[in-house]
Every structure is written in C-alpha cells, then in structure tokens.
N, C-alpha and C positions, 0 to 999 in steps of 0.2 A: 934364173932368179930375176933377170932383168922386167919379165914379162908379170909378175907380182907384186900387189899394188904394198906400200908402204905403211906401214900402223905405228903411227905417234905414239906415246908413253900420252896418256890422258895426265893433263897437268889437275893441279887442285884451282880453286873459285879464283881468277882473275879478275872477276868483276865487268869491267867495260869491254873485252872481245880484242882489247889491243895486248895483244903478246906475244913475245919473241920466242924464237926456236925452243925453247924449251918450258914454255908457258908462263913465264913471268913477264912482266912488262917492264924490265929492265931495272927496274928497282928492289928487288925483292921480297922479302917478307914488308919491305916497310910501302912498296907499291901495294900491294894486295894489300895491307890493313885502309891505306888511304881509299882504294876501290872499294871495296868495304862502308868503308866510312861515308863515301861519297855514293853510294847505292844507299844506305839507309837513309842518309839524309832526304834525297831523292825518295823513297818511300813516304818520310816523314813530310815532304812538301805536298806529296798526291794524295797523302790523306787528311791531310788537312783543307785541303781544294774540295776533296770527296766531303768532309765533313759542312764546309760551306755550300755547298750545293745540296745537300739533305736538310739543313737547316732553312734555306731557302725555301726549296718544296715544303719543309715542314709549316714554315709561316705561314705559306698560301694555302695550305691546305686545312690550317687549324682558323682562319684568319674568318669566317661565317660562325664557327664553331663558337671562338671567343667572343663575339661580337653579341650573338646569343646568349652567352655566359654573360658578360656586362648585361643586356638587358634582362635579364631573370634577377641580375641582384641588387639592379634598379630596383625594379619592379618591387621588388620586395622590402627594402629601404622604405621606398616613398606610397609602399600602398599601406604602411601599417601606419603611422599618423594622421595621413589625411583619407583617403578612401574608404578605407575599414571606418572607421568613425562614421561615416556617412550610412554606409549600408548599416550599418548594427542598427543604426536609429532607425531604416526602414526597416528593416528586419523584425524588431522589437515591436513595431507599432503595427505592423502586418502580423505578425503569433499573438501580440496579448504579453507579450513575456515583458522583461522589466529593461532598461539599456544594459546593464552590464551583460545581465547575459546573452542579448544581440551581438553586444561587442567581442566575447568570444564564440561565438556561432563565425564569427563573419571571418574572424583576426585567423582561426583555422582553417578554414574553406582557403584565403589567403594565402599561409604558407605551406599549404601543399599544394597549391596550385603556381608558386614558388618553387617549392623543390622539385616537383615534375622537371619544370623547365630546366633548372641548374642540372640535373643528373643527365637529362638528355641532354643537352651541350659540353655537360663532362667528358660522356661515353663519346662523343667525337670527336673531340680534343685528343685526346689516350689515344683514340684510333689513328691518328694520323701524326702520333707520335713512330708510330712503327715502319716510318719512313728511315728512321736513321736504324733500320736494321741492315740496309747495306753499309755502311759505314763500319758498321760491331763485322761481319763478317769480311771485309779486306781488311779489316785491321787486325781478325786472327788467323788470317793466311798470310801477313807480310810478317807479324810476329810467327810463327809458322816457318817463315822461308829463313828469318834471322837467326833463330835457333837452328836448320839444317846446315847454314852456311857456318854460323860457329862449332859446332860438332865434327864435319867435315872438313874445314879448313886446316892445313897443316898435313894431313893423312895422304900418305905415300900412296900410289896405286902400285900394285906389282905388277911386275912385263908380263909380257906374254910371251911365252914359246913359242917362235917358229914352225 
C-alpha cells in the first residue's frame, strides 16, 4: 500500500487556498464565511474597477458623438430666430409667395435638417453605450459563482472506497 498515492477527502469552499489538514483554515465555519466574505468583497472591488474602466472607454468613445449632438441642438436653437428669418425673406421674394409662408418653407427645411443631424449623433452615442456590455457579463458570472459557492458550501462530499 505504501507504493499508492494518497486521496484527501475534497474539503467544501475555503476560499483563499490556505487550509489545514482537513480543509479548513483553522477557524471553521466562521473562517470559511469570512473567506467568503472577503472573496465577494474582492469581487465587488473588480467590478467596480471594471465598471470604471467601461465608463472610461464609454466617454471616449461617445465624446465626438456628443459634441455632435451639442452642435445639432445649437444648431437648431439659434437657426430658427435668426437664420430662418433671413432666408424666408429670400425665399419669399425669390417664388413671389408672401413672408410668412417663406418663413415656413425655410423654418422646415431647418428642422429636418436638425433632426438628421441629432439622430445620427444619437445612433452613436447608443452605440458605444455597448461598451459596458463587458461589465453586465462578469457581473453575471461573479453573481454566478456567489450562488454556486452558496449552494455548495456546507455539503459533505462522501469518501471514497479504497
């Protein structure tokens, strides 16, 4: 028997890899809830790191997009008092028609040509929201791993026969 390698009894979740003969770290159940506790936390620190660092990227990558978005709604603020105005008048006096209705020929033309711009700098914005899809996915593999380690933890393994 001597020449027959040895098979430990598989202890339950320790946590940190420090444990004594017979899988605990010498404190017991109240060692393993602290490992435990001191792994989630540790979870809860990395994803919070993760989540700053998506937010990050997200800024950078939305940061043309919104700048965009600001100037479309400039744009559209400060062309319907003064600019609109201007053209309705050439407008009117180029067809024959009367000013007001220059002034809505013009004040249209305007704000679609307003909302062009805003929808496209929207659909970029949204799009480089889907940076913080890494974030949503290790946050439901560590929630994931918290439920298997509660589930599991406590649960006896049975020996093995020789």
């Amino acid at each position: 028997m001597a020449d027959q390698a040895s098979v430990r009894e598989p202890s339950s979740y320790t946590g940190n890899g420090h444990s004594g003969p017979n899988g605990s770290n010498g404190n017991g159940v109240v060692g393993r809830i602290a490992d435990f506790g001191n792994d989630v936390f540790t979870l809860a620190e990395l994803q919070a790191k993760l989540i700053a660092v998506d937010a990050r990227d997200c800024v950078q990558a939305a940061k043309w997009h919104t700048i965009f978005l600001v100037v479309g709604v400039v744009l559209l603020v400060s062309a319907v008092p003064v600019a609109l105005l201007g053209l309705a008048d050439v407008a009117a006096r180029a067809l024959g028609i009367t000013a007001g209705a220059g002034m809505l020929i013009v004040a249209a033309l305007a704000a679609a040509l307003a909302g062009l711009t805003i929808y496209l700098a929207l659909g970029g914005v949204s799009r480089s929201m889907m940076l913080f899809r890494r974030s949503r996915e290790e946050f439901v593999r560590n929630l994931n791993w918290v439920r298997t380690v509660m589930v599991h933890s406590g649960r006896t393994f049975p020996k093995r026969k020789p």
